[in-house]
N, C-alpha and C positions, 0 to 999 in steps of 0.2 A: 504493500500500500504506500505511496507517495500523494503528494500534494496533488489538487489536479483540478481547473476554472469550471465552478460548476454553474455559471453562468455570465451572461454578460450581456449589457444594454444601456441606450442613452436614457439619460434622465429626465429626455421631454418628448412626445411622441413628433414634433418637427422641430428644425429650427426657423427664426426669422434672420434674415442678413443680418449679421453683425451682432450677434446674440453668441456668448461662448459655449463650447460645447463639453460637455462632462458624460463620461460614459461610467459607468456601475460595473464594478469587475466583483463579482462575490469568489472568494478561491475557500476551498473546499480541503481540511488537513484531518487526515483522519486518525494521525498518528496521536501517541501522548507523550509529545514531546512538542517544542515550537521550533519550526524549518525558518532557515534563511531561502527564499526563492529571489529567482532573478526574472520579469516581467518586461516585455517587450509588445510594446501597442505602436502600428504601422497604418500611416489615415491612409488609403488606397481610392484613389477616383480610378475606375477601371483599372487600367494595367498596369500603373504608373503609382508609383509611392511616393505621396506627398509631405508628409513629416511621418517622423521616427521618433517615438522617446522608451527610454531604460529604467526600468525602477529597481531595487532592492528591497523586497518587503519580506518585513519578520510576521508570519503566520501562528498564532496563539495554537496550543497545543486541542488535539479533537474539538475542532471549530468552524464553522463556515464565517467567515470574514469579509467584509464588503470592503472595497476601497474606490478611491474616486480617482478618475481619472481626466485631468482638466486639459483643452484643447484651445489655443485662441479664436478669436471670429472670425469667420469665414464669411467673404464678402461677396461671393458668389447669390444669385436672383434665384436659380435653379439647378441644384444639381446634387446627386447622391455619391455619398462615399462610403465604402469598407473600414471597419473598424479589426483591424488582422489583429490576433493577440499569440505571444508564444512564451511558455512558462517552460523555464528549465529552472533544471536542481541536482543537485548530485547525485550520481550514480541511476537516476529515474530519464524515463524516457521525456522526451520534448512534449508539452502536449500544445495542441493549435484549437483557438477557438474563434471562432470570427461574430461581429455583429454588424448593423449598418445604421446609420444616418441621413436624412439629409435635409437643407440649407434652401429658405425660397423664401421669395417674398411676400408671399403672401398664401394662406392655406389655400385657398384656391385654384393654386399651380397642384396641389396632388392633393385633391379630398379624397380621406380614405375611409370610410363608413363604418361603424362597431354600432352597437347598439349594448342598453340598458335597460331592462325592465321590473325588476324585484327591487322594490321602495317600501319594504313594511321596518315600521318600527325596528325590528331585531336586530336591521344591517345599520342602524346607526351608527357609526364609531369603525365601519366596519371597510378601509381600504382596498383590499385585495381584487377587488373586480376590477377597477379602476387602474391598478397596478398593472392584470392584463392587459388589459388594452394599450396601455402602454407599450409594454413588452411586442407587442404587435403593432407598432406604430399606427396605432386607430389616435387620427387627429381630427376627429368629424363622428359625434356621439349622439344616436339619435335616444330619447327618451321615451319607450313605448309604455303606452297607459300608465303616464304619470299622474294624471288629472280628474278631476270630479267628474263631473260632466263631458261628454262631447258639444255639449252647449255652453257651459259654463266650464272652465277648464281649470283656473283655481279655484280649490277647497274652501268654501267656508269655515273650516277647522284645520287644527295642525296634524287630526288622526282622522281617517275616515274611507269611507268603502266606496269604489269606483261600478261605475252602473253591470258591470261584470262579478260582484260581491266580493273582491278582494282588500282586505285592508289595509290601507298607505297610510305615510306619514310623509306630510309633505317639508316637515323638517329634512328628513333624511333624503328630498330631492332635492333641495337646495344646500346639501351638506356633498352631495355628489355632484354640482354642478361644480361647487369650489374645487372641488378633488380636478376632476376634466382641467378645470380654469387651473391649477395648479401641473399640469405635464402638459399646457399648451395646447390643451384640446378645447375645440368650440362645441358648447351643449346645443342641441336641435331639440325642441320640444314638437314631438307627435301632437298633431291637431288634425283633424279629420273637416274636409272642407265643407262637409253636406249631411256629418253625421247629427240627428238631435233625438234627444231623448221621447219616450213618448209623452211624456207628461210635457215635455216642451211643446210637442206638437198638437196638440190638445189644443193648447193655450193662443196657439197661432198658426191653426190650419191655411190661413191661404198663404203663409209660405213656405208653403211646403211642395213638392214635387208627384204628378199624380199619372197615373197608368191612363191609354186610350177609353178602358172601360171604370176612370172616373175613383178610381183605389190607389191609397195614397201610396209609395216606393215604399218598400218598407226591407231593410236588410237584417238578415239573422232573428225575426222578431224581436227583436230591441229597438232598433234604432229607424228613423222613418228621415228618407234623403228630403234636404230641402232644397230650393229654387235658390241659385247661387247668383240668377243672370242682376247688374248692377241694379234694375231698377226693384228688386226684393229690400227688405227690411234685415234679413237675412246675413246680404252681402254686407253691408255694415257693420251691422251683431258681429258677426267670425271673426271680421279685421278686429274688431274690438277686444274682441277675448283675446287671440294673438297680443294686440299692445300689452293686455294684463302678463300673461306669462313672460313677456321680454322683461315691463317693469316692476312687477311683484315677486318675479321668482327667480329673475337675472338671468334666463336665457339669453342665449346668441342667435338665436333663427328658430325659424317654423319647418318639422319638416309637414306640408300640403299635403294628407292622403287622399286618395278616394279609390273609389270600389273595380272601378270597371265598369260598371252599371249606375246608371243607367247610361244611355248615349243619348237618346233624347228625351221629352217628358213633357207633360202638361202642368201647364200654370196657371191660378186663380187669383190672381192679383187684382182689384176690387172687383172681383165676379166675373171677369174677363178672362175667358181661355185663349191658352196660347202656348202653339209648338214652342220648347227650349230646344237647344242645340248645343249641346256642353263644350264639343270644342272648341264653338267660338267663343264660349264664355271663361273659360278657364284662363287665358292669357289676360283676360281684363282681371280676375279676380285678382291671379299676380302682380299685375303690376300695379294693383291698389294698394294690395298689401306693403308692394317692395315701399311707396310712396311712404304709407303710412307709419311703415317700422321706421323708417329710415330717420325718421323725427326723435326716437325715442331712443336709439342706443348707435353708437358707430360699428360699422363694422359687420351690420345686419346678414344672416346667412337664408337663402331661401330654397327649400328643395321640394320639388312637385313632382306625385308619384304619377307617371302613366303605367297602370296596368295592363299588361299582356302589349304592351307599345303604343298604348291608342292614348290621345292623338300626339304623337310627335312630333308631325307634321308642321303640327298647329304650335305645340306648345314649347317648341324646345327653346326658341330663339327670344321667347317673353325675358323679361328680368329674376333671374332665377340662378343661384349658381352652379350647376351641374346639370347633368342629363340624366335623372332619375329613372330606370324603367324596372317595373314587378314582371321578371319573365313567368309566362304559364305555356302551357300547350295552345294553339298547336306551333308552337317554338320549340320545339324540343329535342332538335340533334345539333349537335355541335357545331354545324357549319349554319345553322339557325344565330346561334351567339352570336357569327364572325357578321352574318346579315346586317341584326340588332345594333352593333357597336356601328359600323360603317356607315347605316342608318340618321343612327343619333349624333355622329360626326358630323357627317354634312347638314344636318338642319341645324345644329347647336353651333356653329360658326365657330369651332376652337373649344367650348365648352368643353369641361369634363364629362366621361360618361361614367356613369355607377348602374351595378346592375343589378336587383336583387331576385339570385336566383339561389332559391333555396332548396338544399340534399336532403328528399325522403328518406334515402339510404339509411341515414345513421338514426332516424327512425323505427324504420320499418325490416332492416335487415336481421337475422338472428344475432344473439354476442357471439356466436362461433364464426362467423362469417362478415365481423364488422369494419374487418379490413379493406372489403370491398368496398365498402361507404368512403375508408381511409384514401384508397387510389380513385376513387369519383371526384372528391373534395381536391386531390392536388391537381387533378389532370386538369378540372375545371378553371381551376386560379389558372395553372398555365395558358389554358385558353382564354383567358378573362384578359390578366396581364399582358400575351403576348400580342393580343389588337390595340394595347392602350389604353383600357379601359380599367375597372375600380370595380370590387365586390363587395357588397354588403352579404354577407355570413356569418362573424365570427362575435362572441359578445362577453359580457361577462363573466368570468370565471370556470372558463374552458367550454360555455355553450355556443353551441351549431345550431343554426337555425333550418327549420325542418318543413315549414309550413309558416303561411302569414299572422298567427295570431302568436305573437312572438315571448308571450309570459311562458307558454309550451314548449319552451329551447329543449335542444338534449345537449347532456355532459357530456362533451370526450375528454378521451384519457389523454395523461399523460405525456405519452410515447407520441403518439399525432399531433397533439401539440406542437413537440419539437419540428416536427416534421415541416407543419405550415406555418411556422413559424422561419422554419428556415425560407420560407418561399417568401413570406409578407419581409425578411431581411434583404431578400434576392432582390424584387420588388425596387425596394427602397431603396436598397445598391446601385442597382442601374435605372432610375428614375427616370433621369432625363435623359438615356437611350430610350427606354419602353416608353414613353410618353415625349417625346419630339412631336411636338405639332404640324413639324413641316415634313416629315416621314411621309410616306404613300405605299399604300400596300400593293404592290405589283406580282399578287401570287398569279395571279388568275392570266397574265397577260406575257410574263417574261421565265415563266417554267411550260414544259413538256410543249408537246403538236410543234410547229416549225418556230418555238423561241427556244433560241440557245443562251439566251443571258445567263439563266440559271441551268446547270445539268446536277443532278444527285445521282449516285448510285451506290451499291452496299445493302439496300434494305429498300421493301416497296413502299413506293411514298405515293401521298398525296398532296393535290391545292387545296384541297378543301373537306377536310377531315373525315376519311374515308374509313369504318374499321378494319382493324388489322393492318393498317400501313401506318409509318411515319409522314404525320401534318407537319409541311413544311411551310410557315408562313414567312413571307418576302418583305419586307418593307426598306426603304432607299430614300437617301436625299441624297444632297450632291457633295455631303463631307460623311458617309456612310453609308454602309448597307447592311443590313440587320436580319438575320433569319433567323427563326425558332423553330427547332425540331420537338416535336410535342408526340410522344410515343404511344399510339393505339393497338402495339401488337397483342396477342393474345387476347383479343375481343372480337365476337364476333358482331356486334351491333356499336353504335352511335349514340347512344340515348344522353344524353346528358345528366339527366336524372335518374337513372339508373347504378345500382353500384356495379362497379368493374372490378376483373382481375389487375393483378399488377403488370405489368408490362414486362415482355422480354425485354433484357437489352440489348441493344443495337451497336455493334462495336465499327471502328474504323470506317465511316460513313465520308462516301469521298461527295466531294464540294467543289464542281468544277463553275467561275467567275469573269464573265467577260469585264475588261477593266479598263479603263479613258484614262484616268489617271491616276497619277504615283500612289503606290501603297502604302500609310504610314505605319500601322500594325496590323497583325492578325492575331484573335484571341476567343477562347469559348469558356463559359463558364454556367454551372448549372447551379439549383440550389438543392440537386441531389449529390453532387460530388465538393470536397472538399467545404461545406458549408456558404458556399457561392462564390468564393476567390476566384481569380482570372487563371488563366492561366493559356501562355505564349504559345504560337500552335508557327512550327516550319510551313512555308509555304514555295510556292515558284511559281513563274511567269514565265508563259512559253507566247511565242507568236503563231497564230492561227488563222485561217483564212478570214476572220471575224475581229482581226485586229490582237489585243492580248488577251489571253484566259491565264488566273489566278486557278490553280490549285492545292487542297489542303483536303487533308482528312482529320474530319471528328474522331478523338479515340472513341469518344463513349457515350450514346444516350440511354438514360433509364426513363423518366419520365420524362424529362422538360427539360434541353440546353440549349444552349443561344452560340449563335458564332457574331462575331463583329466583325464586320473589314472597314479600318477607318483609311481615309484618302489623307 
C-alpha cells in the first residue's frame, strides 16, 4: 500500500476571465505512518503544456488529505484546459491523475445543465449534492418542483407541500441556491408557462385554454393549461410570479417548461372564442419575460423547453439563452440526435444547444445487467458532445434522470460515476475544440461515394451512426479538422434509448486526410484512455493525384476518441 490521488477537481464548476484558479487535490495515505510525496500539476491546453508547478507534501498518517492547488488568471474569453497530476514517492509506483477546467467569459459560452430536486427540511445543512455537480462541472442548475404552486410559485411558508404532496422547505432552496452561487453556478428556477392549479382555474376560467368540444386542457388531472397569448391576464400573472422567485428567492433565471401539448386551443376571453397558436405565442411570452427580469436582477438566464423539438423553428432565435429541446420519440436513433442539434444550430444563430434526453435504461434495466444503461449513458454524451451540443442528465448526488418528472431520478453507482465523469472532464478539456462555433460538420458530404477528403479504414464505419460500425463525425474550419470516432460495434440496433453492450474495441484505425495547408500537430485523445490526456500520434504526407493526403493511424477506440489535425 502507498500513497495514491484519490481525487481531484477545480473549486468552481467554471471560471470567469481573470478569476484565479485552485484545483482540490485530496491524496489518499493508507499507511500508519506520515509519507513525504512529491506532486507534480501540468495546466495542459490540448497538446501543449502551459505551466508546471512541484510540490513536497507531508501526508498525515491513515488519512485522506485535501490540499489546494493555486493557478494565476487566465485571460483567455474561451477555452479548456487539462489539469495533469503525477504523484511519486519512494520505492511506489508513479501514479497519474488528471482533471479539467475551463476559463470564459461569460456562462453562456458553455451552459452545462445539472438539475436539483429534493428541498425537504432534512437536507438542510446538507452540501454534498451541490459538491457533485461541481465535480461535474454543472454550471447551469435547474430547480425542479421547488415551489408552491405552478400559479403561485413562492410558498406562503418556510415548510410546506407542493400540489404533488411533497414536503419543502423553502429555507433549504434558498440555502442551495447560495451553495450553486458559491462554485459559480447560476440557479434556474423550474416555472411551468401554462401550468395552474385547479382551484386557480376555478377562480379564473376564461383564462384558461379549452379543447374544440368546449373542455378545458387539463394535464395529469392536476393541473389545467392556461391561455399564454399576450392579451390573457395570465401572460402577466407568470411574468409576475417569475419576478417573485428572481427577487424573493435570488434566482438567476427561469427555466420556461411546457408540455408539448397543446399546439393549439381555444380561448374565452370576454366570451369570445378564438383559435390560439402557441408557436407564435411562445416567442412573445419570452421576450416579455426577458424585458421584464431584466429590470430586477443582472445577468438574467432564460431557458424555454420545446418538447419533442416543437416549435424551434419558431422559438429558438427569441431572447432566451440556449436551445433547450425535451427529446421523445419518434427521435429516437442516434443519427435522430445529430438531426436535432444541426437543427437547433441553425435557427438558434450560435446559441447553445442543450438536450434533454433522458436513459430509461438505468431504470428499467435489471441490476444484473445495469451496465448496459452504463454504455447507453457514455455512448450518448459522446454523441451529444461530439455535434456541440450540452446534456441535461446528471443531478444530484449520483442521480440519472430516467423520465421527465425529475423528483423520480435513479442512483448510480459509484464506478459510473467515474466513468462520466471522466467524459463531462473530456468535455471541459477540449471545450473550445467541441464547441467552435465556426466548425461545420462535413460528415455527410467529404467521407465515402466519390469524396476522398476523408478515407477510414481498419473497422466498418459510418456518417451517420449506423449499428455495429464506427460513427465517424467530420467537423472542419480553416485552423482545424476535428473527427470523432464514437464506437457502435457489438450492437445490433441504434436506439438511443435503449441500453447497449459495451463496445468492441477498434484498434489501429487508419485516417487517410486531404491537406491545403501546413500541419501544425496531430493528436487523439479519449476520455476512455489515459483519463483524457492528448496524446502525439506520427503522421506523413504523401502527394496524390488530389494534391497532399495526411496519414495517421488511431491506436485505439473503445467508446469515444477524437483525432485533431490542427493547421
Amino acid at each position: 500500500m502507498f500513497p495514491t490521488i484519490k481525487d481531484a477537481y477545480p473549486n468552481k464548476a467554471q471560471y470567469i476571465t481573470g478569476e484565479p484558479v485552485c484545483i482540490e487535490v485530496e491524496l489518499n495515505n493508507p499507511l500508519e505512518h506520515e509519507v513525504r510525496i512529491h506532486l507534480t500539476a501540468e495546466i495542459v491546453c490540448e497538446n501543449s503544456v502551459l505551466d508546471s508547478q512541484a510540490y513536497d507534501i507531508v501526508v498525515g498518517p491513515s488519512t485522506v488529505s485535501t490540499h489546494l492547488l493555486a493557478f494565476g488568471p487566465l485571460d483567455e474569453a474561451f477555452r479548456g484546459y487539462g489539469v495533469d497530476l503525477l504523484l511519486t514517492q519512494d520505492e511506489a509506483e508513479p501514479v497519474r491523475f488528471s482533471t479539467a477546467f475551463d476559463v470564459v467569459s461569460s456562462w453562456r459560452q458553455s451552459p452545462r445543465y445539472g438539475f436539483l430536486s429534493d428541498f425537504h427540511s432534512r437536507e438542510q445543512g446538507d452540501a454534498k449534492d451541490v459538491e457533485s455537480l461541481n465535480k461535474l462541472h454543472i454550471n447551469l442548475v435547474q430547480f425542479y418542483d421547488w415551489m408552491y404552486r405552478h400559479d403561485e410559485l413562492v410558498p406562503p411558508e418556510e415548510t410546506f407541500r407542493d400540489l404533488m404532496g411533497r414536503e419543502l422547505s423553502l429555507r433549504v432552496v434558498k440555502e442551495k441556491i447560495a451553495l450553486c452561487h458559491s462554485y459559480g453556478m447560476k440557479a434556474m428556477a423550474y416555472g411551468a408557462i401554462y401550468a395552474a392549479s385547479k382551484d386557480f382555474y376555478r377562480e379564473h376560467p376564461d383564462w384558461a385554454l379549452y379543447y374544440g368540444n368546449r373542455k378545458a386542457v387539463d394535464f395529469i388531472d392536476i393541473f389545467t393549461i392556461m391561455n399564454i397569448s399576450e392579451e390573457s391576464p395570465w401572460h402577466r400573472h407568470i411574468i409576475g410570479e417569475y419576478k417573485k422567485a428572481i427577487e424573493q428567492v435570488d434566482f438567476d433565471g427561469i427555466h420556461m417548461d411546457t408540455y408539448g401539448y397543446p399546439k393549439t386551443g381555444i380561448s374565452r376571453l370576454g366570451g369570445v372564442e378564438k383559435v390560439e397558436r402557441l408557436e407564435k405565442q411562445f416567442p412573445v411570452l419570452i421576450e416579455n419575460t426577458r424585458k421584464e427580469l431584466n429590470k430586477t436582477k443582472e445577468d438574467i438566464g432564460l431557458i424555454f423547453n420545446n418538447v419533442g423539438n416543437w416549435p424551434v423553428d419558431t422559438v429558438a432565435a427569441a431572447a432566451q439563452d440556449a436551445v433547450y429541446i425535451e427529446v421523445w420519440n419518434p427521435y429516437e436513433k442516434y443519427h435522430h440526435i445529430q438531426q436535432i442539434i444541426a437543427w437547433a444550430q441553425q435557427f438558434g444563430h450560435g446559441k447553445p444547444v442543450i438536450l434533454a434526453a433522458y436513459l430509461k435504461p438505468f431504470r428499467l434495466e435489471p441490476l444484473e445487467s445495469i451496465d448496459r444503461a452504463h454504455a447507453a449513458a457514455l455512448l450518448l454524451s459522446a454523441v451529444i458532445f461530439s455535434h456541440g451540443a450540452y446534456h441535461l442528465l446528471l443531478g444530484e448526488n449520483n442521480g440519472v434522470l430516467t423520465q421527465g418528472y425529475y423528483v423520480d431520478y435513479s442512483v448510480a453507482g459509484d464506478a459510473f460515476m467515474r466513468e462520466i465523469r471522466n467524459y463531462y472532464d473530456f468535455m471541459v478539456r477540449y471545450v473550445h475544440l467541441l464547441y467552435d462555433p465556426s466548425l461545420r460538420d462535413v460528415s455527410m458530404t467529404h467521407v465515402e461515394g466519390d469524396n476522398l477528403e476523408y478515407v477510414f479504414g481498419g473497422a466498418p464505419y459510418s456518417t451517420y451512426g449506423e449499428a455495429g460500425k464506427v460513427w465517424t463525425v467530420v467537423r472542419e474550419n480553416e485552423k482545424m479538422k476535428l473527427i470523432q470516432f464514437i464506437n457502435l460495434t457489438n450492437n445490433a440496433e441504434d436506439y438511443w434509448n435503449e441500453g447497449k453492450n459495451r463496445p468492441v474495441e477498434v484498434k489501429n484505425l487508419s485516417v487517410r486526410v486531404q491537406v491545403s495547408e501546413p500541419v501544425r500537430s496531430v493528436f487523439t485523445a479519449s476520455p476512455d484512455i489515459d483519463m483524457g490526456r492528448p496524446k502525439d500520434l506520427e503522421y506523413s504526407i504523401e502527394e496524390s493525384e488530389r494534391g497532399y493526403t495526411l496519414s495517421v493511424t488511431v491506436p485505439s477506440v473503445y467508446q469515444w476518441s477524437m483525432l485533431v489535425i490542427g493547421h
